[in-house]
N, C-alpha and C positions, 0 to 999 in steps of 0.2 A: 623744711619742717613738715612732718604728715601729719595730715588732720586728725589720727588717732593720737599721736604724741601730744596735741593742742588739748586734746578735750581731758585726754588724761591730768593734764597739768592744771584745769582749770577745773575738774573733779578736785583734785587732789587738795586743795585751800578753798575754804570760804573766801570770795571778791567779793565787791561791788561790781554788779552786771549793768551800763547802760544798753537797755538792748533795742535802741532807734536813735541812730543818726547817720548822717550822711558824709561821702566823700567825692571831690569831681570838683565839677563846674556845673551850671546851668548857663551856656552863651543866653540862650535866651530870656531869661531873667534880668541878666544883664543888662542889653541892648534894650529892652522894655525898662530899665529902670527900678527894678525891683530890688528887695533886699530880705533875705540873703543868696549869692549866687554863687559861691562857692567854698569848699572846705580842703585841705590837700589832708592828708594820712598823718604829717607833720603837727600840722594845726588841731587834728583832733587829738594826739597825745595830750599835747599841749596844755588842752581845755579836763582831757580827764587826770593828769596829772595837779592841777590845780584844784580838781575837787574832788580827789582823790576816789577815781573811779579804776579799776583795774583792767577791765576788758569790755569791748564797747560791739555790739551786732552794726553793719553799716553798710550801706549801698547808695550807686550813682544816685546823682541829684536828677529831676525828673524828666528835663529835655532830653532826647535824644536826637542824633546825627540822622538817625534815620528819617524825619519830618521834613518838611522845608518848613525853615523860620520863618519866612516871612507870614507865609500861610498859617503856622503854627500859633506866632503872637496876634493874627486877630479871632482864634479859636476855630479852624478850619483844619482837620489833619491830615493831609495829603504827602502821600511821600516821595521825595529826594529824587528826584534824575540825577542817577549816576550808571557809570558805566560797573563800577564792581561791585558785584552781588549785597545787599545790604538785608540786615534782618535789626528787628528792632533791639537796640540796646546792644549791639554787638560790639562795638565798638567802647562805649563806655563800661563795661562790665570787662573786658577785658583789659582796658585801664584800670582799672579799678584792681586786679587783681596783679599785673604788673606792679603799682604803685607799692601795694600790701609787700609782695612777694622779693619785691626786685630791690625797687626804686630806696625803698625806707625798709629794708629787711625788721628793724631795730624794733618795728610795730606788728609784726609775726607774731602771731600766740596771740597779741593786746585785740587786734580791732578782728572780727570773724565777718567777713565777704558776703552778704546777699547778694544772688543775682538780680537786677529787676528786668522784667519782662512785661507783657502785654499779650493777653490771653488772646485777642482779636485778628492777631497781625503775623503771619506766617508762622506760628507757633509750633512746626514741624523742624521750621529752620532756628530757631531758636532753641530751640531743644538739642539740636546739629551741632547748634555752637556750645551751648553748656557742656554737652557729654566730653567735646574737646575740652573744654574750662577745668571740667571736674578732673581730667585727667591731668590737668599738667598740675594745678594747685586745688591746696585744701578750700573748697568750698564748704558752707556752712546754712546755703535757704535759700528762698526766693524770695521778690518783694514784688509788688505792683500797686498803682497807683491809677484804676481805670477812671475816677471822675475827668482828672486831668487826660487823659488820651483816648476819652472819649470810647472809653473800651468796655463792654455789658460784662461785667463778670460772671451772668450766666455759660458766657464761649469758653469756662472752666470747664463745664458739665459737656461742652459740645466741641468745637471743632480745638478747643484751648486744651482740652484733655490729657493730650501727651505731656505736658505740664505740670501737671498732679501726678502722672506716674512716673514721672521725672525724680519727683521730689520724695514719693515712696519708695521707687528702687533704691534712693541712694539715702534712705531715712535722714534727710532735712526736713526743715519746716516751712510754713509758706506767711509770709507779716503782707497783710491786705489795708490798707486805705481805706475807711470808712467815710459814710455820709448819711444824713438825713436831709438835708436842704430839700425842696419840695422841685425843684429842678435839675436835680441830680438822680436821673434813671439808670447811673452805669455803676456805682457802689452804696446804695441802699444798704444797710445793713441788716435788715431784714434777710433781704434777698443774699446778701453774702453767707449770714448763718443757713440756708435752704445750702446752700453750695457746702459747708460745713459740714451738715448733716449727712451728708449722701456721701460722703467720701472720708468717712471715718478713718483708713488708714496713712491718714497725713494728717500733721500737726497743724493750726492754724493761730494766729495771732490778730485779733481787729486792733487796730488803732484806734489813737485818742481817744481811748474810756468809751469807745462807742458813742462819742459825740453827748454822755449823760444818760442817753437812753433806759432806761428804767428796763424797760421789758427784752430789748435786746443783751443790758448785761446780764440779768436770772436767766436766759436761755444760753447764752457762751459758759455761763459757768455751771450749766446741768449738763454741758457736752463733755465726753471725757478725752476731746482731742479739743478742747477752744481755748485761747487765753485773752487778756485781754490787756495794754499796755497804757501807762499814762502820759504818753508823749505829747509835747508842747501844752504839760497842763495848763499853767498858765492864765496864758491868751485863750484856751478855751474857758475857763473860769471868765476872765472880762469876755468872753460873748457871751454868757449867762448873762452878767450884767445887763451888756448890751440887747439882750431877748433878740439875737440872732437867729437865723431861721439856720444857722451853721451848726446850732446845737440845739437837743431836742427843746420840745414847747413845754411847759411849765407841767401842763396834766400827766406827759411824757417820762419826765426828770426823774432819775432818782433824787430822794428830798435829801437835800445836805447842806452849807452852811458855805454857797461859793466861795463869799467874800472873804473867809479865812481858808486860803489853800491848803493848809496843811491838817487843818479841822475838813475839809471835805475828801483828801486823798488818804486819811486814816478811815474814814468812814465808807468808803466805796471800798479801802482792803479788811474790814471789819466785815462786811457785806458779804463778799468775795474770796475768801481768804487764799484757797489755791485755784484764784484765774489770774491775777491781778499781777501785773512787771511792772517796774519801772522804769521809762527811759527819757529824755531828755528832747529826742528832734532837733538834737545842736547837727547845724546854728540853726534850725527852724525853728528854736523856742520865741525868736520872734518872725514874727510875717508879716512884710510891706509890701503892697503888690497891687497891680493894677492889669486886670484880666477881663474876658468878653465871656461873658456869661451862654446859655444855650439856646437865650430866644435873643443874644446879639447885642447886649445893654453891657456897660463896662463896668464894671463893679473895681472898687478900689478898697482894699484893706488895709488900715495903720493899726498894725498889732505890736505894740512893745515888750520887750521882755528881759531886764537886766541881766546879764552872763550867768551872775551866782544864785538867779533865785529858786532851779529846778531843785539844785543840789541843797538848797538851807532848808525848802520846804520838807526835802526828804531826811532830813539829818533832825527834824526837829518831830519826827516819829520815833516810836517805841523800838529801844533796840532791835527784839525777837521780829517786829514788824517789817522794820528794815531789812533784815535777814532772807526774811519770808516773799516779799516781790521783789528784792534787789539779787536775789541768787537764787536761791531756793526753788520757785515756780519759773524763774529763770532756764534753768539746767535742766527741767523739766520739759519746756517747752524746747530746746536746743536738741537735748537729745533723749529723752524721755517722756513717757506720756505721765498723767496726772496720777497720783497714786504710789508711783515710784519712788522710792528712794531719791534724794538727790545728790547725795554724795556712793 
C-alpha cells in the first residue's frame, strides 16, 4: 500500500484519529517491573476497534537496543558494545514497520508509523536509516521522547538538524514529549516551542496538553505549525490532584475543572480550537514505574487508568467537538498546516 493511497483513503471519510500510541516492547520496562511494557500492531486494533477508533498515529515504546540496560535502568545512557554498526532506534522502528507492513498487513492504512529518534545520538546515521525506512514503507513522522534519553532538544537546532529536514523533505510531522518538572532540562516546553519557532517549515505536535501549562498552550496555538495533543489525560488530571511538579504549578495552569475530565478537555478545546488532537497513549493511558531521577533518587509512579476511560471522556463531548480534535486538526497536523482544508 503507498502512503499516498493511505492518506487519500483517510481524506476521503471523517474517522476517529487517535494520534498517540504505541507498538513494540519496552524489555526494559519489563525487567524493572514496570507497567505497561508492551503492545503488538494486533493488540492495538483490538483496543481501537473496541472503541471504535478508525486510524491510530504509533511508534516504538521508548527503550531502545541501542543503550545497554543495565546502565539504562539505573538512568545512566551509555551505549551497547556490539560488533554491528548500531544507531538509535534502528532496530525498533524498523520493527515496527515490518510489523505494520508485513507481519499484520490487515493494520495497513489503520495504524500510520512514527519513526522515534534521539536528536543527541548519531543523528546523521539515523537519518541513513530512515531514508532506507521511507523508501521501502509508507512512513508518516517522527517521535522523540528526550527527558527519558536524556537528549536536550536543543541538538534539533544543532548537531540533530538533519532530523527536521528530514521531516520537511518528505512533509511529515514531528510529535515531541513534553515536560515542566523542574529537573527535566532536556524537554522543557518552553524551550521546545523556541525549537518550534525557528523552524516553521515542519509540523510539530507537544504532548500531553503541554503538561497544563497555561502559557505554553496560547503560544503553540498562535504558531501556525504547533499542535497540541491530549494524550494520557487522565493520570495527568490525577497529577493535578496530586499538585505534581509533572504538571504545571497552579499560577501556571490553565484554570479548568480537573476533577471532571471531560468538563476540562472541552474547555482547553474551547480555548484552543485549531491546536487541540486527541489521542489516548494506549496502553500508556496508565503509568506504573519506578525510574532514577537526574540528581540519582528513585522516584516511583502508580498511575491508573481504566481501558475505556480515554474514549467515554471523549464521546461525552459536543459532536462538532469531537469532529474538530479527533480528525479535523488531526489531518491538519498529519498532512497539512493549520488553516487548510481538512478534507
Amino acid at each position: 500500500m503507498k502512503r499516498t493511497t493511505i492518506i487519500r483513503n483517510i481524506r476521503r471519510q471523517s474517522q476517529l484519529i487517535d494520534v498517540h500510541t504505541h507498538v513494540g516492547t519496552d524489555p526494559a520496562n519489563f525487567l524493572r517491573g514496570d507497567f505497561p511494557y508492551a503492545q503488538s500492531a494486533e493488540d492495538l486494533v483490538v483496543r481501537m476497534d473496541r472503541w471504535g477508533v478508525d486510524t491510530a498515529v504509533c511508534f516504538p515504546f521508548l527503550y531502545t537496543s541501542y543503550f545497554d540496560m543495565a546502565a539504562f535502568n539505573k538512568g545512566r545512557m551509555l551505549k551497547r558494545r556490539s560488533k554491528d554498526p548500531l544507531v538509535p532506534y534502528g532496530v525498533e522502528n524498523a520493527r515496527l514497520c515490518q510489523e505494520i507492513y508485513e507481519a499484520y498487513p490487515a493494520c495497513a492504512g489503520r495504524l500510520l508509523p512514527f519513526m522515534f529518534m534521539d536528536p543527541s545520538r548519531d543523528p546523521a546515521g539515523q537519518v541513513e536509516q530512515l531514508e532506507r525506512l521511507a523508501d521501502q514503507y509508507p512512513v508518516f513522522g517522527l517521535k522523540t521522547a528526550t527527558s527519558y534519553l536524556q537528549s536536550h532538544i536543543t541538538d534539533l537546532l544543532g548537531k540533530g538538524e538533519c532530523l527536521l529536514d528530514f521531516a520537511s523533505e518528505h512533509n511529515v510531522p514531528f510529535m515531541l514529549h513534553t515536560s515542566v518538572a523542574p529537573g527535566d532540562p532536556w524537554a522543557n516546553v518552553h524551550t521546545i516551542l523556541d525549537v518550534v519557532r525557528k523552524r516553521q517549515d515542519v509540523r510539530f505536535c507537544l504532548a500531553h496538553t503541554c503538561r497544563f501549562d497555561r502559557d505554553a498552550l496560547e503560544q503553540a496555538a498562535a504558531l501556525p505549525n504547533c499542535y497540541v495533543d491530549y494524550s494520557a489525560f487522565h493520570i495527568h488530571c490525577d497529577l493535578v490532584k496530586m499538585e505534581s511538579t509533572s504538571v504545571a504549578a497552579k499560577p501556571h495552569r490553565f484554570p479548568t475543572a480537573y476533577r471532571q475530565c471531560a468538563k476540562a478537555m472541552a474547555a482547553i478545546a474551547t480555548a484552543y480550537p485549531d491546536t487541540m488532537m486527541w489521542g489516548t497513549d494506549s496502553p500508556y493511558y496508565c503509568f506504573m514505574s519506578r525510574f532514577t531521577d537526574d540528581k540519582g533518587h528513585t522516584q516511583i509512579s502508580k498511575l491508573k487508568c481504566d481501558t475505556d476511560a480515554e474514549i467515554t471522556t471523549f464521546r461525552k463531548l459536543p459532536a462538532t467537538m469531537q469532529r474538530r480534535i479527533g480528525y479535523d486538526n488531526t489531518i491538519r497536523f498529519l498532512f497539512g498546516n493549520k488553516g487548510e482544508p481538512a478534507t
